[in-house]
C-alpha positions as CSV (number, residue, x, y, z in Angstrom):
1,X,19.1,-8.2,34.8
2,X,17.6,-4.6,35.6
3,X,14.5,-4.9,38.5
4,X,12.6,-1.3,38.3
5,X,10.6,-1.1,41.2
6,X,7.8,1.2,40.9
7,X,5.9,2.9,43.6
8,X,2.6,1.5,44.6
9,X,0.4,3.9,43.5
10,X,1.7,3.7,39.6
11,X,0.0,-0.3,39.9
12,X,-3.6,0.6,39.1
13,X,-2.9,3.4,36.0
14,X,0.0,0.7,34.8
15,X,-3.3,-1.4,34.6
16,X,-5.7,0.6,33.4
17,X,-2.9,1.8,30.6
18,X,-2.6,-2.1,29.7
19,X,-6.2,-2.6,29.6
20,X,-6.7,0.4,27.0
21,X,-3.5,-0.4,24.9
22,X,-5.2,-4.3,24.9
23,X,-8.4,-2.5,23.4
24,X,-7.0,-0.3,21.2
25,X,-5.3,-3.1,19.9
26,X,-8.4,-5.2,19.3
27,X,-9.4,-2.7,16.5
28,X,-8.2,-3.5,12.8
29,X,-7.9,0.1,12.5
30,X,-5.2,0.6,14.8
31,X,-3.5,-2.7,13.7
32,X,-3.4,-1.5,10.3
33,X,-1.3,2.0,11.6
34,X,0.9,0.0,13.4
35,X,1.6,-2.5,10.8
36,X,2.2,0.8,8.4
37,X,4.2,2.5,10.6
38,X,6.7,-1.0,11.2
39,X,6.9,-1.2,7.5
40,X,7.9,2.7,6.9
41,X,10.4,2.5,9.8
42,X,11.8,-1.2,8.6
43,X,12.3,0.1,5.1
44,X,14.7,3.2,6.6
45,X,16.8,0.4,8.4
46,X,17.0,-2.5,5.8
47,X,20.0,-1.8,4.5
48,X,21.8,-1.6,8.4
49,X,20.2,-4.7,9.3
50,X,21.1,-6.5,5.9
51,X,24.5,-5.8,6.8
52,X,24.3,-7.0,10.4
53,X,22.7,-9.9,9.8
54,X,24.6,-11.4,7.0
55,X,23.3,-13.9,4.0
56,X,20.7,-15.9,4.9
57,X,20.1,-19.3,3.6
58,X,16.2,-20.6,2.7
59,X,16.0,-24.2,2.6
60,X,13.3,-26.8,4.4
61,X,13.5,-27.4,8.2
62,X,15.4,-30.4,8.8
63,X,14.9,-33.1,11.5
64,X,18.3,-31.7,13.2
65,X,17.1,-27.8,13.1
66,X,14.9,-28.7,15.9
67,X,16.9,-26.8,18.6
68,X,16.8,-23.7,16.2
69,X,12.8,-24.2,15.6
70,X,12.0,-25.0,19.2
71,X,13.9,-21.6,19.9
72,X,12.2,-19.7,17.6
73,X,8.9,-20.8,18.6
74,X,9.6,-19.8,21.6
75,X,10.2,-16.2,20.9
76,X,7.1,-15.9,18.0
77,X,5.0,-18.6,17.5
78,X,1.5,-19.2,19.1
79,X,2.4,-23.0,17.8
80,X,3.4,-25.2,20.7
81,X,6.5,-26.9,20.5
82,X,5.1,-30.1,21.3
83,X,3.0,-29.8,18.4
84,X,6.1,-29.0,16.0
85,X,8.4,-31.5,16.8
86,X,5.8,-34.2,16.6
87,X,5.2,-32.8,13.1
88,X,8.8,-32.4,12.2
89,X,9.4,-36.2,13.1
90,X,6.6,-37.8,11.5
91,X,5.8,-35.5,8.6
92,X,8.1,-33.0,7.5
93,X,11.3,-34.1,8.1
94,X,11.2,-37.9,6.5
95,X,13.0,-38.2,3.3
96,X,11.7,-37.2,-0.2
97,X,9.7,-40.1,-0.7
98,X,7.7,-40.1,2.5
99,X,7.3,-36.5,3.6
100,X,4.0,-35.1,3.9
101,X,3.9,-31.1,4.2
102,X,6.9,-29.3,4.8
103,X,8.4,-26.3,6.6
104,X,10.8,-23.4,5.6
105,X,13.1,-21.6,7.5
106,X,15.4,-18.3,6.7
107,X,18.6,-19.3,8.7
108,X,21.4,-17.2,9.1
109,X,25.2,-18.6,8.8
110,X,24.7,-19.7,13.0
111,X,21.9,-21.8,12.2
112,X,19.4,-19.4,14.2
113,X,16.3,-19.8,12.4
114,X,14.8,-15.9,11.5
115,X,11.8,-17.0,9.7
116,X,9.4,-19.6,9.2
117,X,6.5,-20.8,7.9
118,X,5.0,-24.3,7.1
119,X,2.4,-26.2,4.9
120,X,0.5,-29.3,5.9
121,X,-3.4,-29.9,6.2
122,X,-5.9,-28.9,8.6
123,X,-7.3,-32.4,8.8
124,X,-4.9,-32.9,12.0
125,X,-6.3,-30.3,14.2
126,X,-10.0,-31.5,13.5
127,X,-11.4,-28.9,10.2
128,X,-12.9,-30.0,7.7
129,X,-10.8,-27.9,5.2
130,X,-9.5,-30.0,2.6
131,X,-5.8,-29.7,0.9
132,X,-2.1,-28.3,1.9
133,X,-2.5,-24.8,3.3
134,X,0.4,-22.2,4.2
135,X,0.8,-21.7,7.9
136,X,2.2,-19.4,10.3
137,X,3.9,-17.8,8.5
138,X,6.2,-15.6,10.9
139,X,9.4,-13.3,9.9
140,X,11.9,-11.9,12.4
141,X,12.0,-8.0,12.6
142,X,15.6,-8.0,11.8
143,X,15.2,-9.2,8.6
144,X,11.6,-7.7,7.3
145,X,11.0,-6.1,3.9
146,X,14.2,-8.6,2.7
147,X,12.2,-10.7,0.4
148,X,12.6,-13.2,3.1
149,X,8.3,-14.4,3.4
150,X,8.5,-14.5,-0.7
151,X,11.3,-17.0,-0.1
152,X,9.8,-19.0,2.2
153,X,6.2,-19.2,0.8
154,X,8.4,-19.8,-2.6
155,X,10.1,-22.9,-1.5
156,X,7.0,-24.3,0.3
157,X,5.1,-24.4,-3.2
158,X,8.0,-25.8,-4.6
159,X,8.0,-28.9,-2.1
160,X,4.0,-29.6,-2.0
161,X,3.9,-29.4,-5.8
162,X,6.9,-32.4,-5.8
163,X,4.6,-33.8,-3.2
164,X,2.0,-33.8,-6.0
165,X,-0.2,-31.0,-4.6
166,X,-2.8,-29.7,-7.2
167,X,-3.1,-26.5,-5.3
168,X,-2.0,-24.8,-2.1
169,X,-4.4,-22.5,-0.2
170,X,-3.5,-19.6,2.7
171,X,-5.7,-18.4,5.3
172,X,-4.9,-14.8,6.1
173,X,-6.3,-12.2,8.5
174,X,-8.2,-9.3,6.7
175,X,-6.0,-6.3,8.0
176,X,-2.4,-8.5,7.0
177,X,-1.7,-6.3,3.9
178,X,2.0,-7.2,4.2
179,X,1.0,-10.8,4.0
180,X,-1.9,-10.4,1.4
181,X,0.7,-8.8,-0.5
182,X,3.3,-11.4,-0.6
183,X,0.3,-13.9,-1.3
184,X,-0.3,-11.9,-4.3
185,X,2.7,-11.5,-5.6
186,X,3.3,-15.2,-5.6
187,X,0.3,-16.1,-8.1
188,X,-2.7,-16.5,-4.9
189,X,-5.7,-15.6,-6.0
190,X,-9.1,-15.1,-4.0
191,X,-10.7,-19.0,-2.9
192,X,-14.1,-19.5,-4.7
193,X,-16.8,-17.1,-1.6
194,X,-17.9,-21.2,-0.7
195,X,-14.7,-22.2,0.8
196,X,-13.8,-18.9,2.5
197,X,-17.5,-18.8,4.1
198,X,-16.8,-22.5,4.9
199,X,-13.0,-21.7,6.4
200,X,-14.5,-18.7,8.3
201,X,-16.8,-21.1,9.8
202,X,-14.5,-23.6,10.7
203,X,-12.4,-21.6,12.4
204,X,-15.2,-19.5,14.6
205,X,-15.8,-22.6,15.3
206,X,-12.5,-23.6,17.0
207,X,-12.5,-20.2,18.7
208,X,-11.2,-17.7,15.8
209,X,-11.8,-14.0,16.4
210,X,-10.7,-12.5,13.2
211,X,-12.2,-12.6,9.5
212,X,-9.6,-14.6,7.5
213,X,-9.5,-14.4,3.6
214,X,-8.7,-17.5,1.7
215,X,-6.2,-17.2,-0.5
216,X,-5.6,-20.0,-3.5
217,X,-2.6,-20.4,-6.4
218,X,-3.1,-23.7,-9.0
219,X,-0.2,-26.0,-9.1
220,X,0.5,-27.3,-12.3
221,X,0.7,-31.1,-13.1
């Protein structure tokens, strides 16, 4: 491991560059031309990291793809681990009959877990939102622009529609176009203005900066 050790003086523009970077990044503007200018550069590379990564497998988390999930947490999720394995015990790992929610993972032929996203309710963490929604829904860089969120979001409607879901609902920050787009794509259509005023709500409530639009695809029976 490599210490650079800087001169004192660097220490207060090093902070004053972190504290304009941290504003600058507070703007949906500048989000948005960073999120363009990752896809533009991802789509040049996709065929090199397609080979370097291998075939990927996308299946639902299992009970002993904890170490893998944990990890990957670790690395890109704001969700505590805590919080996952808890939910990957009681709820999304119990067999067919008794699992409640699920979680999908893009896994590569290791077992190291370079995507994820899960469905469950909101009922656990205190909102009033009713039904399964999409969550977290987090891809490695390696393997972006692979079709590997369709996938995922894919497989979770499959499992909360066995589950005998009526409908599944996502939650997605206003500047995500990648993510609106792969909502899209996949049959979501815009929630009825009540429930997204109500989710908006909800979520300013429990501390939410960002407008989210509510996103919602019919299950059939």
């Amino acid at each position: 491991r490599w210490v650079v050790r800087l001169p004192r003086p660097t220490r207060p523009a090093l902070f004053l560059l972190q504290r304009t970077l941290s504003g600058v990044w507070t703007k949906p503007s500048s989000r948005r031309v960073f999120r363009h200018l990752r896809d533009l550069f991802s789509g040049w590379t996709k065929p090199l990291r397609r080979h370097f990564v291998g075939p990927l497998e996308i299946r639902l988390v299992r009970p002993e793809d904890l170490d893998a999930l944990l990890a990957f947490a670790t690395e890109r999720l704001v969700v505590s681990g805590t919080f996952l394995r808890r939910q990957l015990r009681d709820r999304w790992g119990l067999p067919p009959d008794r699992r409640v929610g699920a979680a999908a993972g893009a896994f590569d032929a290791e077992g190291h877990l370079l995507g994820f996203a899960w469905a469950d309710d909101y009922h656990q963490e205190g909102l009033a939102l009713d039904g399964f929604w999409v969550r977290s829904l987090v891809v490695s860089p390696r393997v972006r622009r692979m079709g590997v969120a369709t996938a995922l979001v894919r497989c979770l409607v499959q499992e909360v529609q066995r589950q005998g879901a009526d409908r599944l609902h996502a939650d997605i920050d206003e500047d995500n176009t990648a993510s609106l787009r792969t909502f899209s794509g996949l049959g979501f259509r815009p929630a009825p203005e009540a429930l997204t005023v109500a989710t908006n709500q909800q979520w300013d409530a429990a501390g939410g900066s960002k407008r989210l639009v509510v996103l919602v695809r019919p299950l059939p029976g």
